[in-house]
C-alpha positions as CSV (number, residue, x, y, z in Angstrom):
1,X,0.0,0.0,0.0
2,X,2.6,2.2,0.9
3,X,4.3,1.6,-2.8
4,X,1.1,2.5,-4.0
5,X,0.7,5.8,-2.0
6,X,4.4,6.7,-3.7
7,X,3.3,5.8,-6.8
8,X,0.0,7.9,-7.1
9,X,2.0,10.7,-5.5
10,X,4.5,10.8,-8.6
11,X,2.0,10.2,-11.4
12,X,0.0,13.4,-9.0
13,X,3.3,15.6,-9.4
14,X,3.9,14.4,-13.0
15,X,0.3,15.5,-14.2
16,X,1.2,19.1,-12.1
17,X,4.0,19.7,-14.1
18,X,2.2,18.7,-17.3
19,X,2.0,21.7,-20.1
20,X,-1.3,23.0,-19.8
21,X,-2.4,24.9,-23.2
22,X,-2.6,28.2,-23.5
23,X,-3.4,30.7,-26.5
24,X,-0.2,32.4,-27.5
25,X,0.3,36.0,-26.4
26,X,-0.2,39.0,-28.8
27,X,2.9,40.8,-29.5
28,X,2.7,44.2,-27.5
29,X,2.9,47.1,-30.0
30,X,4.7,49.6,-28.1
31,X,4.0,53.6,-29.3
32,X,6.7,54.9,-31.2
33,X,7.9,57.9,-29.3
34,X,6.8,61.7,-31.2
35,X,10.5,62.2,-31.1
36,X,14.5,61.0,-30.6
37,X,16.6,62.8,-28.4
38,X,20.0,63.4,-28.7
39,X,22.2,64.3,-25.6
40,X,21.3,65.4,-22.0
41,X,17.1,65.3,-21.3
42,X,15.4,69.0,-22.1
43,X,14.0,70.5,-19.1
44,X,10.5,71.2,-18.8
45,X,9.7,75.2,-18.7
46,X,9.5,77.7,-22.0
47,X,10.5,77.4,-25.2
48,X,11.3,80.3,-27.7
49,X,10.0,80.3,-31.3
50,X,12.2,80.7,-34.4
51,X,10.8,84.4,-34.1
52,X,11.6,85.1,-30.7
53,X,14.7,83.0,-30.7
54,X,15.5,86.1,-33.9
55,X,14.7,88.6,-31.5
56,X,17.0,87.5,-28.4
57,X,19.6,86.9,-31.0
58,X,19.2,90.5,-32.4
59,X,19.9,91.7,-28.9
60,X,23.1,89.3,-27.8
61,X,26.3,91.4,-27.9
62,X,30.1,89.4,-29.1
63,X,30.7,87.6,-25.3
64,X,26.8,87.3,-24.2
65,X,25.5,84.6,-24.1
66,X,22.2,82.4,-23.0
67,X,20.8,79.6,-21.3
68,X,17.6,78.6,-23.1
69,X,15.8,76.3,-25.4
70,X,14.1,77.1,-29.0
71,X,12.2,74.7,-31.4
72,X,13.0,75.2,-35.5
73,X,13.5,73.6,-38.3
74,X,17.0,72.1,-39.7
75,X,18.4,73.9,-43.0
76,X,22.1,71.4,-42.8
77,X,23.5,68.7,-40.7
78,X,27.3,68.1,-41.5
79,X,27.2,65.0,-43.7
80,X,30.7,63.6,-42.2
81,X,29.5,63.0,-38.2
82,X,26.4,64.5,-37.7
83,X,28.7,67.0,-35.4
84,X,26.6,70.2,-36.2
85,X,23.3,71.5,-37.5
86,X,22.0,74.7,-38.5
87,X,18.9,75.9,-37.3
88,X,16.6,78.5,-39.4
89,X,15.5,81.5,-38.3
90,X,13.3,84.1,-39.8
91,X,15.6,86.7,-42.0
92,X,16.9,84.2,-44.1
93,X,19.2,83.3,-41.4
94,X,20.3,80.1,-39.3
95,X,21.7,79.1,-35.9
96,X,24.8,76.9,-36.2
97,X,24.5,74.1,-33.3
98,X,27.4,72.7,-31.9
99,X,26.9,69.8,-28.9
100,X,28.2,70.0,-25.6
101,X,31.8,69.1,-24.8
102,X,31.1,67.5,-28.7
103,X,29.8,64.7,-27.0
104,X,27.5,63.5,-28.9
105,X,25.8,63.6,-32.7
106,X,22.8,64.1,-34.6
107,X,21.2,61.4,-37.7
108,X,23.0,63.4,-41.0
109,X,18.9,63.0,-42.6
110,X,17.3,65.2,-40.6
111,X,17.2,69.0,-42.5
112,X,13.9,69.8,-43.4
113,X,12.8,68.4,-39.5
114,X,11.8,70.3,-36.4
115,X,14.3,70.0,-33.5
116,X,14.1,71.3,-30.0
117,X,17.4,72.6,-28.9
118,X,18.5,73.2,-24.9
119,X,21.6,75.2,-24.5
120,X,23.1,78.4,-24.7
121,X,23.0,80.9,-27.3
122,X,25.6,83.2,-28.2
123,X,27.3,85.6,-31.1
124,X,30.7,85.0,-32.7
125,X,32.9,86.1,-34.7
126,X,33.9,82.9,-37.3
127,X,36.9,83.3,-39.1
128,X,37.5,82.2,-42.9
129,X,39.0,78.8,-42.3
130,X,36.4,77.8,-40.0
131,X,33.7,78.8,-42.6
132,X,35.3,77.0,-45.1
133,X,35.5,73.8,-43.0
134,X,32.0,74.2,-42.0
135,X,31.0,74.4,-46.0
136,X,32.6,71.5,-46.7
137,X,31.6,69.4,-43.7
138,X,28.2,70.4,-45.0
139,X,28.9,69.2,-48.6
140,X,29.3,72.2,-50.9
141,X,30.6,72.1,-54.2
142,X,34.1,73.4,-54.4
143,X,33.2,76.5,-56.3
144,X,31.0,78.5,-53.1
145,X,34.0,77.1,-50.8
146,X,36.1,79.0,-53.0
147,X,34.2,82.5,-52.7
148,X,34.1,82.6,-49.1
149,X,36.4,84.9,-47.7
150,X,37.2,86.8,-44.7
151,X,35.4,86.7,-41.2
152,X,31.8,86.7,-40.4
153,X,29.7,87.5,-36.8
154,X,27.2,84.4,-36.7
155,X,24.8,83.2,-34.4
156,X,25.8,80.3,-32.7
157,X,24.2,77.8,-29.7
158,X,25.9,75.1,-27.9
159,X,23.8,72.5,-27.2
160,X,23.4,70.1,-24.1
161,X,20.4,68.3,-25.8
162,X,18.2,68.0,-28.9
163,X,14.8,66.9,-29.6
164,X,14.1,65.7,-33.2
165,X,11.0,65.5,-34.4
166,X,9.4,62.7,-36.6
C-alpha cells in the first residue's frame, strides 16, 4: 500500500508539471515615441519660437551669451559625423549648433525636420577657415567654398540636448 501511496503521489506531481495549453500572447505594440533625443534630457519650462529665438539673438552682444531652449527647423546637418546642424530663423538666417563638450551627434537626414534645442546661445565672430570647414563638412561644391572669404559675426548655440522631431 505504501508503494502505491508513492506511486499515485508521482503520477499526482507528473500531471502538475504537465504543459497546460494556452493561447499564444499577442505581441505588444509599443508607441513609437513623437521624437528621438539626442544628448542630456530638455527641461521642462518655455520654449522660444524661431521668431523670438531672432529677437533675443538681435539683442546678444560678441561675449553674451544664454541659457535657453528654441524649437526650429534644420536647414544642414554636417554629412561627415552629424557633429553640427544649422537651425533656421526668420531673415533668411540660421543658428549653427554645436553639442556639448562635442559629446555626442545628430542622424545626417534630418534637414527639413523640427528639432528642439536646450543650451546656450551666443554671437561669434567665425573666421574664414572655419567657414570654409564648415562648407565642406556640409557638402558644398568646391566652387562656393572658394568664394568665401574673410570673417563673419554668426549666431551660434551650444547644445546640451536635442529633440528631433518625426
Amino acid at each position: 500500500m505504501k508503494r502505491f501511496n508513492i506511486f499515485l503521489v508521482f503520477l499526482l506531481l507528473i500531471a502538475a508539471c504537465k504543459d497546460a495549453k494556452t493561447q499564444p500572447e499577442e505581441p505588444v505594440q509599443e508607441e513609437e515615441p513623437a521624437f528621438a533625443s539626442a544628448g542630456a534630457p530638455i527641461s521642462e519650462g518655455s520654449v522660444f519660437s524661431e521668431v523670438e529665438m531672432a529677437e533675443v539673438y538681435s539683442d546678444l552682444k560678441p561675449g553674451d551669451t544664454l541659457t535657453t531652449r528654441f524649437e526650429g527647423e534644420v536647414a544642414a546637418v554636417c554629412q561627415m559625423k552629424g557633429c553640427w546642424m544649422r537651425v533656421d530663423i526668420p531673415g533668411e538666417e540660421t543658428v549653427m549648433v554645436r553639442f556639448k563638450d562635442y559629446g555626442f551627434f545628430v542622424p545626417k537626414d534630418i534637414a527639413g525636420k523640427r528639432v528642439l534645442v536646450e543650451g546656450k546661445a551666443f554671437v561669434s565672430e567665425v573666421g574664414e577657415d572655419e567657414r570654409r570647414h564648415m562648407a565642406e563638412d556640409a557638402g558644398e561644391p568646391d566652387s562656393l567654398i572658394a568664394r568665401i572669404t574673410g570673417s563673419e559675426m554668426q549666431k551660434g548655440f551650444e547644445a546640451s540636448g536635442v529633440r528631433i522631431f518625426r
